[in-house]
SETOR-742006 format. One record per residue (C-alpha): residue number from 0; residue in one letter; x, y, z. Coordinates in nm, 3 decimals. Layout:
REM SETOR-742006
<pos NUM; code A; X X; Y Y; Z Z>
...
This chain:
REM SETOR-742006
<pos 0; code X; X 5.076; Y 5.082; Z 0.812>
<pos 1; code X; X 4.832; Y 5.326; Z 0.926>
<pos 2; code X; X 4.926; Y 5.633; Z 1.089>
<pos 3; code X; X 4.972; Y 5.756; Z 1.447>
<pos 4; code X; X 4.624; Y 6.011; Z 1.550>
<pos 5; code X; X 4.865; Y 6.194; Z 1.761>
<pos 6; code X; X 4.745; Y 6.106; Z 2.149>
<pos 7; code X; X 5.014; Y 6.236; Z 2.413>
<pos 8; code X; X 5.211; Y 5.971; Z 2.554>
<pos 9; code X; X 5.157; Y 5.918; Z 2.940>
<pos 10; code X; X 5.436; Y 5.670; Z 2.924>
<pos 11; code X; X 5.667; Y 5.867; Z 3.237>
<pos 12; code X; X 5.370; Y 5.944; Z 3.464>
<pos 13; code X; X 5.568; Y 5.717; Z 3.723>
<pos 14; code X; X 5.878; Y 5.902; Z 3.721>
<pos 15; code X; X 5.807; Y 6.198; Z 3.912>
<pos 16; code X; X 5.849; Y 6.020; Z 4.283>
<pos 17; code X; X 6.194; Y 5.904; Z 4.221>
<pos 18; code X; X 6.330; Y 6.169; Z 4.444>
<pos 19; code X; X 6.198; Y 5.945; Z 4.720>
<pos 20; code X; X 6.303; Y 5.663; Z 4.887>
<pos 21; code X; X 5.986; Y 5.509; Z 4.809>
<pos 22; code X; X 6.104; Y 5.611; Z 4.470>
<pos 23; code X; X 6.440; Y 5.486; Z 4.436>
<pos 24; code X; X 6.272; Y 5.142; Z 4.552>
<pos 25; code X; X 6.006; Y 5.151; Z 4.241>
<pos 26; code X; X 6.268; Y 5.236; Z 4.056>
<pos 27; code X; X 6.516; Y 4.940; Z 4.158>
<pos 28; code X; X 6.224; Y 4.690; Z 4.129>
<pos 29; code X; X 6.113; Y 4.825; Z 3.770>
<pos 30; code X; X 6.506; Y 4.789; Z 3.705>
<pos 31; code X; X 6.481; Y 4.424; Z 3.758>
<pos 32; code X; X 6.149; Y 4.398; Z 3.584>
<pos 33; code X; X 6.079; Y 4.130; Z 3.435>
<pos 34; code X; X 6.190; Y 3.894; Z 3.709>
<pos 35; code X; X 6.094; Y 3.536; Z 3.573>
<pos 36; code X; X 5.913; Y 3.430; Z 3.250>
<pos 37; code X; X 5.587; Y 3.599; Z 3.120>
<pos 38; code X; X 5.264; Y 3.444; Z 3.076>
<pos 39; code X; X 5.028; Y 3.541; Z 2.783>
<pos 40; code X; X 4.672; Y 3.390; Z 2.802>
<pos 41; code X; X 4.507; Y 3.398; Z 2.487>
<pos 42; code X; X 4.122; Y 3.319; Z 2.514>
<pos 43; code X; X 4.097; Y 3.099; Z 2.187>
<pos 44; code X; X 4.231; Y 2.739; Z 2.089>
<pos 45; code X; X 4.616; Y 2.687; Z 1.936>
<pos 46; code X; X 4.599; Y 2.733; Z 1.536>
<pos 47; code X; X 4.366; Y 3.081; Z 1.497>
<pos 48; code X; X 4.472; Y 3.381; Z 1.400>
<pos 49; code X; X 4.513; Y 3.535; Z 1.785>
<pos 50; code X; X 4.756; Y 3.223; Z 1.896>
<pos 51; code X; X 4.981; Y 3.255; Z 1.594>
<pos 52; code X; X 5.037; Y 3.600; Z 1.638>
<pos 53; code X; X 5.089; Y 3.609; Z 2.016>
<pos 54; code X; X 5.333; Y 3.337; Z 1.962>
<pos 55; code X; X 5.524; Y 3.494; Z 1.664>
<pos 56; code X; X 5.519; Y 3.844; Z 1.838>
<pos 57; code X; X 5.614; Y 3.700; Z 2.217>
<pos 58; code X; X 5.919; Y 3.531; Z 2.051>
<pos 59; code X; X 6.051; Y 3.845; Z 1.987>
<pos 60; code X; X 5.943; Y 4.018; Z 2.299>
<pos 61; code X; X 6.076; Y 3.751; Z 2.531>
<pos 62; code X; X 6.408; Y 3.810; Z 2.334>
<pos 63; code X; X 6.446; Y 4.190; Z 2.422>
<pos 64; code X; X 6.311; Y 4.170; Z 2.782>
<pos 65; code X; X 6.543; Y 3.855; Z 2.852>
<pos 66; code X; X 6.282; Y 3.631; Z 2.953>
<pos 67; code X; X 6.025; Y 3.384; Z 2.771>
<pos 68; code X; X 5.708; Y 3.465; Z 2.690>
<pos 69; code X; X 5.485; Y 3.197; Z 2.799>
<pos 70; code X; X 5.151; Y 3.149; Z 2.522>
<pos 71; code X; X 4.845; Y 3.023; Z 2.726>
<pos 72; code X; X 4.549; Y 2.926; Z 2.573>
<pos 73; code X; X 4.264; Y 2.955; Z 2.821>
<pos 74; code X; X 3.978; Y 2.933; Z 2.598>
<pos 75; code X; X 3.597; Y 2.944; Z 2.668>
<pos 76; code X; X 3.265; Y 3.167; Z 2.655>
<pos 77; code X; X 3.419; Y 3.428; Z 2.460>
<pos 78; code X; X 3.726; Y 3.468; Z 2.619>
<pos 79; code X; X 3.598; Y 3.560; Z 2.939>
<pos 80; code X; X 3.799; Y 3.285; Z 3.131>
<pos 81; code X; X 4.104; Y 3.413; Z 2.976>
<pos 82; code X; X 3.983; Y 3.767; Z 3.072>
<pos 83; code X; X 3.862; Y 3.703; Z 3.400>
<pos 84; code X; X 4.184; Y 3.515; Z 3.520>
<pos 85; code X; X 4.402; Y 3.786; Z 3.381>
<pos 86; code X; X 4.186; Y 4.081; Z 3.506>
<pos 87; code X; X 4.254; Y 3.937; Z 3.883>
<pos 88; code X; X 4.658; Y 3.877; Z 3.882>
<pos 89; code X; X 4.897; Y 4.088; Z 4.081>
<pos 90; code X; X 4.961; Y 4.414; Z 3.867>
<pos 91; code X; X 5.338; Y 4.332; Z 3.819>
<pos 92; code X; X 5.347; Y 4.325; Z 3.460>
<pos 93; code X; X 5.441; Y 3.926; Z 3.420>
<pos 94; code X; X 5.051; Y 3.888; Z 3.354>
<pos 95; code X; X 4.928; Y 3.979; Z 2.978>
<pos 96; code X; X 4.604; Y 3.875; Z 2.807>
<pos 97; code X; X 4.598; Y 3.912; Z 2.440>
<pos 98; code X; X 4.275; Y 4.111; Z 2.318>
<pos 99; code X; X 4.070; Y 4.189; Z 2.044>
<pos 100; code X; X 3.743; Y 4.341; Z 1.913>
<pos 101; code X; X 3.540; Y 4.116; Z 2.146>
<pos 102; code X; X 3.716; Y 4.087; Z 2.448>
<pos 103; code X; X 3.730; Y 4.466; Z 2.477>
<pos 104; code X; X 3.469; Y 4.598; Z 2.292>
<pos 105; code X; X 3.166; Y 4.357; Z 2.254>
<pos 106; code X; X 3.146; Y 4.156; Z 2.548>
<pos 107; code X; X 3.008; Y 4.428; Z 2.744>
<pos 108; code X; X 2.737; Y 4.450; Z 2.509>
<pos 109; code X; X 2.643; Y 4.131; Z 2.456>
<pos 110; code X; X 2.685; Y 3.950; Z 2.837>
<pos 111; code X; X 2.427; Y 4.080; Z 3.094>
<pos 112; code X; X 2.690; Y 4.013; Z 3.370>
<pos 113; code X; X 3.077; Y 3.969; Z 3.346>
<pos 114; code X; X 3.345; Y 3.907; Z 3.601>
<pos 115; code X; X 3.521; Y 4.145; Z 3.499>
<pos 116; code X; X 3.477; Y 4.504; Z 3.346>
<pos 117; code X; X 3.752; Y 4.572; Z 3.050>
<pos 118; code X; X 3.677; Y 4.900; Z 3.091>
<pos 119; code X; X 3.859; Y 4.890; Z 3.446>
<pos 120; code X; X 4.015; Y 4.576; Z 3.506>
<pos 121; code X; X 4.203; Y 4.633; Z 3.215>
<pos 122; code X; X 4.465; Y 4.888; Z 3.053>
<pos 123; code X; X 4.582; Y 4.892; Z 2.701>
<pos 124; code X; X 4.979; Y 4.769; Z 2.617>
<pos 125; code X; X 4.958; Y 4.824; Z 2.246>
<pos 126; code X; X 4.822; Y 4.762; Z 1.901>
<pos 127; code X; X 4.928; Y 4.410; Z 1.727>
<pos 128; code X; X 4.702; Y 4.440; Z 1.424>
<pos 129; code X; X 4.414; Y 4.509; Z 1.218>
<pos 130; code X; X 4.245; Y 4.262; Z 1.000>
<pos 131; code X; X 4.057; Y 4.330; Z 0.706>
<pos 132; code X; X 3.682; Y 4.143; Z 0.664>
<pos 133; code X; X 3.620; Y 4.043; Z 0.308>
<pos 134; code X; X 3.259; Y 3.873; Z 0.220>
<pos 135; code X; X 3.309; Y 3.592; Z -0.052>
<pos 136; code X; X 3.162; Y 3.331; Z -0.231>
<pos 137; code X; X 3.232; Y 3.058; Z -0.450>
<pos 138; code X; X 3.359; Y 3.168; Z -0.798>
<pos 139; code X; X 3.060; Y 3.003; Z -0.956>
<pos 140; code X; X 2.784; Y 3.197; Z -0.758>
<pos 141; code X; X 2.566; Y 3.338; Z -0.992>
<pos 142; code X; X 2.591; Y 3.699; Z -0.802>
<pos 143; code X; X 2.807; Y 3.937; Z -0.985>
<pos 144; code X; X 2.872; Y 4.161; Z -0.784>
<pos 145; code X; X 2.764; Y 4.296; Z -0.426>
<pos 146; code X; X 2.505; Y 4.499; Z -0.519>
<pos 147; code X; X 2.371; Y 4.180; Z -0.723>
<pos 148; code X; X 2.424; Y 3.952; Z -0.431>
<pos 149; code X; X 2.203; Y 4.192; Z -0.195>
<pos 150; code X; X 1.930; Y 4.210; Z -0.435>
<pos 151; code X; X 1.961; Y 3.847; Z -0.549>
<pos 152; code X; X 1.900; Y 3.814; Z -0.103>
<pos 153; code X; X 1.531; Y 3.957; Z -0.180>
<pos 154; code X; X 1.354; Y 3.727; Z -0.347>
<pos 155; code X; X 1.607; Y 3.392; Z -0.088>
<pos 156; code X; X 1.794; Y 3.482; Z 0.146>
<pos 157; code X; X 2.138; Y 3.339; Z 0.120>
<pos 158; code X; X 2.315; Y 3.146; Z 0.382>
<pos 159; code X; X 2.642; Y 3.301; Z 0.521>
<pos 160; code X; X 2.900; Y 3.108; Z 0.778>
<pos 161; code X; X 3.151; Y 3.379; Z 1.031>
<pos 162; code X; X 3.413; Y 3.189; Z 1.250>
<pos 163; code X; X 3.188; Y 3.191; Z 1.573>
<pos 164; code X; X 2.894; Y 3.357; Z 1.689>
<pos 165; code X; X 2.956; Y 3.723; Z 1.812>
<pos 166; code X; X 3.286; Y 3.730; Z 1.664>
<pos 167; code X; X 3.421; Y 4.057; Z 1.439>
<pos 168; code X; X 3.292; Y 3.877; Z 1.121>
<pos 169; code X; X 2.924; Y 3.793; Z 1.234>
<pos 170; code X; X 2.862; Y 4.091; Z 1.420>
<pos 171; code X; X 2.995; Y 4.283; Z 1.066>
<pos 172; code X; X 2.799; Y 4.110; Z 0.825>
<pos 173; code X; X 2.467; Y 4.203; Z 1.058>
<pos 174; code X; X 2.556; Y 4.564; Z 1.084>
<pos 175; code X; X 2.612; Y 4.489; Z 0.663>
<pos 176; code X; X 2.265; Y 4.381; Z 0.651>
<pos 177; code X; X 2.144; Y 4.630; Z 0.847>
<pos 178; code X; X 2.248; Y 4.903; Z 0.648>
<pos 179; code X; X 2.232; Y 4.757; Z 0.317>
<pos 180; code X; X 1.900; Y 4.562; Z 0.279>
<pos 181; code X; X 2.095; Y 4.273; Z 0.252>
<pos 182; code X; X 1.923; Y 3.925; Z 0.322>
<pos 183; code X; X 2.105; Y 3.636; Z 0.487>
<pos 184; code X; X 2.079; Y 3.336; Z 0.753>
<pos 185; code X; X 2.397; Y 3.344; Z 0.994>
<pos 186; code X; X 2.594; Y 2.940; Z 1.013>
<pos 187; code X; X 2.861; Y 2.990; Z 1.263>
<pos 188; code X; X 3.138; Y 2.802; Z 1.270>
<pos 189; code X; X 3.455; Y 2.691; Z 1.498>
<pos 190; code X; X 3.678; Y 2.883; Z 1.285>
<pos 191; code X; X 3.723; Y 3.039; Z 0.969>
<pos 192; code X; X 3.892; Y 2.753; Z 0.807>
<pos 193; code X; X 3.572; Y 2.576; Z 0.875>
<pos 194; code X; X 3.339; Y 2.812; Z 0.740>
<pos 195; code X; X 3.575; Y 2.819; Z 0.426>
<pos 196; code X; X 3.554; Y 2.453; Z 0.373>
<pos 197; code X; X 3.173; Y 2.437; Z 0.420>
<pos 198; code X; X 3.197; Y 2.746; Z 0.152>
<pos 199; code X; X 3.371; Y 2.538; Z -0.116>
<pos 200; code X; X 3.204; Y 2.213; Z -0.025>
<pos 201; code X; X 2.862; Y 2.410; Z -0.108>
<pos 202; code X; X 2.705; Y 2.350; Z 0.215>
<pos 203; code X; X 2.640; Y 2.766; Z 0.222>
<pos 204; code X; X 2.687; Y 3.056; Z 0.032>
<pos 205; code X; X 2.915; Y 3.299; Z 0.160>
<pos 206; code X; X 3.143; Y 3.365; Z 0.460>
<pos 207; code X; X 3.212; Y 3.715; Z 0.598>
<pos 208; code X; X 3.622; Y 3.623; Z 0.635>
<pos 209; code X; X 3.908; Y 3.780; Z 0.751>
<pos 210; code X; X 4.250; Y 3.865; Z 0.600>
<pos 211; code X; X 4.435; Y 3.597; Z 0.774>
<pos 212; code X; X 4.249; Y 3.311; Z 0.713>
<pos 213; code X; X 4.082; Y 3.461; Z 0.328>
<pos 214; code X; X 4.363; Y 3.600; Z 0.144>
<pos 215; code X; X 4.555; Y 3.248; Z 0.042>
<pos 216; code X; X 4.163; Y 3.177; Z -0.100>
<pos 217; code X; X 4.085; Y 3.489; Z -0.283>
<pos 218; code X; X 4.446; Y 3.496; Z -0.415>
<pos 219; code X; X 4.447; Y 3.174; Z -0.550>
<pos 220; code X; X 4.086; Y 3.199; Z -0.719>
<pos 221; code X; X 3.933; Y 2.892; Z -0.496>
<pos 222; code X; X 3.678; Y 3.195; Z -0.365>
<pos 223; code X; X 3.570; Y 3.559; Z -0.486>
<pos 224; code X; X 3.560; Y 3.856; Z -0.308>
<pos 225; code X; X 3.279; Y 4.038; Z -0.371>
<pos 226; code X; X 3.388; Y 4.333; Z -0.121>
<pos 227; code X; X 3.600; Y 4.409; Z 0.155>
<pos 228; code X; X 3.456; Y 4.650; Z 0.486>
<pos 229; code X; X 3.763; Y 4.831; Z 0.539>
<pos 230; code X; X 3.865; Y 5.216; Z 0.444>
<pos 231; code X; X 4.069; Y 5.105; Z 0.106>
<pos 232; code X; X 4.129; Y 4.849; Z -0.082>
<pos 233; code X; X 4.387; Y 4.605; Z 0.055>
<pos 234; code X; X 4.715; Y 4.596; Z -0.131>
<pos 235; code X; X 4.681; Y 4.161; Z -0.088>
<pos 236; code X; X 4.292; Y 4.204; Z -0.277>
<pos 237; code X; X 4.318; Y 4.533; Z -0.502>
<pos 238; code X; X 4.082; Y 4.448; Z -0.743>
<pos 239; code X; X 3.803; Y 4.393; Z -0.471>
<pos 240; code X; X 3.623; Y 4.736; Z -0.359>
<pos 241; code X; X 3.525; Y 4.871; Z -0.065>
<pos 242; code X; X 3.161; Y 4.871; Z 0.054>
<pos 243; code X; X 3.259; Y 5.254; Z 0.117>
<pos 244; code X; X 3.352; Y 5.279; Z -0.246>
<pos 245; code X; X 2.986; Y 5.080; Z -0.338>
<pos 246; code X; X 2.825; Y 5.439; Z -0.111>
<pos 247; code X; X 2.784; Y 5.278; Z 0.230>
<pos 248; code X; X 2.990; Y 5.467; Z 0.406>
<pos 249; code X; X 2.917; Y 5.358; Z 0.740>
<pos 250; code X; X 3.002; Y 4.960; Z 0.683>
<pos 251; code X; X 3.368; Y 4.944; Z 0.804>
<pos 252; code X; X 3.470; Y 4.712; Z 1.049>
<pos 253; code X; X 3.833; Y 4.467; Z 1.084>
<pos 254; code X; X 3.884; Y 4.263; Z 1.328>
<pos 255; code X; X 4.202; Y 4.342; Z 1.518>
<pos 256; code X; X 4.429; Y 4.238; Z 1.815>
<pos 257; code X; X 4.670; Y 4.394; Z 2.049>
<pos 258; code X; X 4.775; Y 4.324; Z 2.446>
<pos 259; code X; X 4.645; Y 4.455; Z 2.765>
<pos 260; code X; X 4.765; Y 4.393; Z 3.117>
<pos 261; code X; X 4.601; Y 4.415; Z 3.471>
<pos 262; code X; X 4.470; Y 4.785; Z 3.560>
<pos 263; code X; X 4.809; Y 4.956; Z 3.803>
<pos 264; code X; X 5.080; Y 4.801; Z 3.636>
<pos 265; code X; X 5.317; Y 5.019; Z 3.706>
<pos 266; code X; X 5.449; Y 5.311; Z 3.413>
<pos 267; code X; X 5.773; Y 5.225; Z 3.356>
<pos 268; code X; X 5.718; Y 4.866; Z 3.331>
<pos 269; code X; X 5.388; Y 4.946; Z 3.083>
<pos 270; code X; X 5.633; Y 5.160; Z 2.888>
<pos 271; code X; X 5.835; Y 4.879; Z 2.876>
<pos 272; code X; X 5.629; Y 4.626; Z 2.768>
<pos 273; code X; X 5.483; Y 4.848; Z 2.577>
<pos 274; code X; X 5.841; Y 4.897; Z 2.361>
<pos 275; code X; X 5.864; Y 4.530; Z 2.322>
<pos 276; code X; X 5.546; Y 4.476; Z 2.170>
<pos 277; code X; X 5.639; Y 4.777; Z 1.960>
<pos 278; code X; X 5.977; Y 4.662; Z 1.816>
<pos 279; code X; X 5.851; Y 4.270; Z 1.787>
<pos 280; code X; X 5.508; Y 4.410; Z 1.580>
<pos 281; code X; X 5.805; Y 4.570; Z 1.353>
<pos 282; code X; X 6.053; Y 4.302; Z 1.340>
<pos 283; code X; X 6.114; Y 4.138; Z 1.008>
<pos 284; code X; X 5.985; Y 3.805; Z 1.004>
<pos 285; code X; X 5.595; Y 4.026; Z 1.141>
<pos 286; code X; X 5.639; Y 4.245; Z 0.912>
<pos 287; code X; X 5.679; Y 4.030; Z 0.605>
<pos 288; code X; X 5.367; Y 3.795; Z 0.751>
<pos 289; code X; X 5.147; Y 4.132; Z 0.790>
<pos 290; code X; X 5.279; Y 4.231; Z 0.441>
<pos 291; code X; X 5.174; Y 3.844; Z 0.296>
<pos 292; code X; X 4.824; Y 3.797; Z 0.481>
<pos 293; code X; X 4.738; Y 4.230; Z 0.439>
<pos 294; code X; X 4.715; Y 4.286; Z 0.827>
<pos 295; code X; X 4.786; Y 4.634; Z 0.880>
<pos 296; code X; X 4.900; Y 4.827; Z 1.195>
<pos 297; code X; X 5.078; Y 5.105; Z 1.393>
<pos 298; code X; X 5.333; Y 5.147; Z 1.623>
<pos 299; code X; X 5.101; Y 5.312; Z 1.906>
<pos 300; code X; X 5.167; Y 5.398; Z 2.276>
<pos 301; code X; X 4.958; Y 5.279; Z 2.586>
<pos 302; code X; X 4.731; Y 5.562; Z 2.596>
<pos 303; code X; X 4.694; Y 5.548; Z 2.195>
<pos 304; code X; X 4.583; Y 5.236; Z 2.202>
<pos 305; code X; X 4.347; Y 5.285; Z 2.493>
<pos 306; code X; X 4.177; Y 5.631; Z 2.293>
<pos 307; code X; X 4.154; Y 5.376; Z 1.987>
<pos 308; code X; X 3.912; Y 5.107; Z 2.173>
<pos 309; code X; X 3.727; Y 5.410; Z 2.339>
<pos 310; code X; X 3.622; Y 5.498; Z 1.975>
<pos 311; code X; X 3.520; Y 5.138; Z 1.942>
<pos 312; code X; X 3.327; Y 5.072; Z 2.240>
<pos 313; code X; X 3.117; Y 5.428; Z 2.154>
<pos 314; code X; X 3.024; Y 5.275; Z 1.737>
<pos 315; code X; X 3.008; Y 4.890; Z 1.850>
<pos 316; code X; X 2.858; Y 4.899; Z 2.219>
<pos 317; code X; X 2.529; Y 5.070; Z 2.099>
<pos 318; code X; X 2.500; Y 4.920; Z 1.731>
<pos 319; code X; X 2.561; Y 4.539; Z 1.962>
<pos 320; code X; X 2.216; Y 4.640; Z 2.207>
<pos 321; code X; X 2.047; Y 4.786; Z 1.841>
<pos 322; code X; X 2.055; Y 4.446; Z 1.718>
<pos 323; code X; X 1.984; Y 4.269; Z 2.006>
<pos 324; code X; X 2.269; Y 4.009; Z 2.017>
<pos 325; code X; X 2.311; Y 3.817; Z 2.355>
<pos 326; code X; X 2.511; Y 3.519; Z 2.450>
<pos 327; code X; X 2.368; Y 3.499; Z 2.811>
<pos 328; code X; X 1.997; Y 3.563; Z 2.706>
């Protein structure tokens, strides 16, 4: 677990009024909050990475609030349906959309137009997880290492596959190549899985992979990691360094996921929520699947988690226009 940066809670900002009788009715109706079952739309198909974790964190949360959490997978165009439809329900906290890297971050970047604007339509709930990105190959690639690989990429330029275009992986393998030298021809896939099984088939090279879907492969030797972009090592891979540790400093990147809800949900109910997804990211059974795969996280408030993708939309937004990556071009 990484640690908390120390943002002030805002958490009892809607408090103050309860004097009132206007008050002591938002009160009474936050009381009674949640008042039927909760939907969570998740942009991408059932099976990835974002729909098992939504549904193995909203089991717990529907537990504590009292209600069921509802999984919806609304996927399509980079999660904007999912986006869109949650950006425009009633702000009564029975709406959440589950996020990530590109539904927050990138989208602005890379879509002329959107109907909606995350930056707005949307406020932060809390952090689920961050997901180191490993590249690897097959265990017979010739390449010993990464700086081999990357000069190996002079003289042919490998192919590479990432789970979709756009997504955390591609987008960190091009920033990789941009500040590396490295050479290599982007496959995307429908998935990681996919990618993986091209990799091992030998239909390309290498896949820029996350935690989730590369650790059972690394651990079991079917693929080698020949580094991983986050700040350490992961405890699941510790034989595999860091590009940081290689002296590129600037190639970090994870993919992660948390939950955001319509902008003027009420405080108290964001708190809330917010304390659900809290105590289900540290319930047992997460913890222990975290621990297996190497997701990391970190228990953090609404407004922590908001400060968190500011810093992300200010290193991804510009580096996204840089390199010219469009899906509506």
């Amino acid at each position: 677990m990484f640690g908390r940066r120390g943002f002030t809670m805002a958490s009892a900002a809607g408090f103050g009024v309860l004097g009132s009788a206007a008050g002591r009715r938002a009160a009474a109706q936050n009381a009674a909050w949640p008042e039927r079952p909760l939907r969570w739309l998740v942009g991408y198909p059932p099976g990835g990475p974002s729909d098992i974790f939504a549904r193995l964190t909203g089991a717990h949360i529907g537990a504590r609030l009292g209600h069921n959490v509802v999984v919806e997978n609304r996927p399509g165009g980079g999660a904007v349906l999912a986006s869109e439809t949650v950006a425009r329900s009633a702000p009564d906290g029975h709406t959440m959309l589950h996020v990530d890297n590109g539904i927050l971050v990138y989208n602005p970047a890379l879509y002329s137009r959107l109907p909606y604007d995350p930056d707005r339509d949307l406020q932060g709930v809390g952090f689920i997880g961050r997901f180191p990105l490993f590249i690897v190959v097959r265990p017979d690639n010739p390449a010993r290492d990464f700086a081999d690989f990357a000069a190996r990429s002079g003289a042919r330029a490998p192919n590479y596959g990432s789970p979709a275009v756009a997504s955390p992986h591609h987008l960190a393998m091009e920033m990789v190549k941009r500040r590396t030298g490295l050479q290599a021809t982007h496959v995307p896939y429908r998935g990681g899985p996919a990618a993986m099984q091209d990799l091992l088939a030998g239909q390309i090279e290498a896949v820029m992979i996350d935690c989730a879907t590369g650790i059972p492969f690394i651990a079991d030797g079917r693929v080698r990691a020949l580094c991983a972009l986050s700040e350490a090592r992961s405890p699941r891979a510790p034989d595999v360094p860091t590009l940081r540790e290689l002296g590129v400093g600037e190639a970090v990147a994870y993919g992660w996921q948390g939950m955001s809800v319509p902008a003027g949900v009420p405080a108290p109910v964001l708190e809330r929520l917010a304390e659900a997804l809290r105590a289900a990211v540290a319930a047992d059974d997460v913890k222990a699947r975290f621990a297996a795969l190497g997701v990391e996280s970190a228990p953090w408030s609404p407004a922590e988690f908001d400060a968190f993708v500011r810093r992300e939309n200010a290193g991804w937004r510009p580096l996204i226009r840089e390199l010219g990556i469009r899906l509506d071009s």
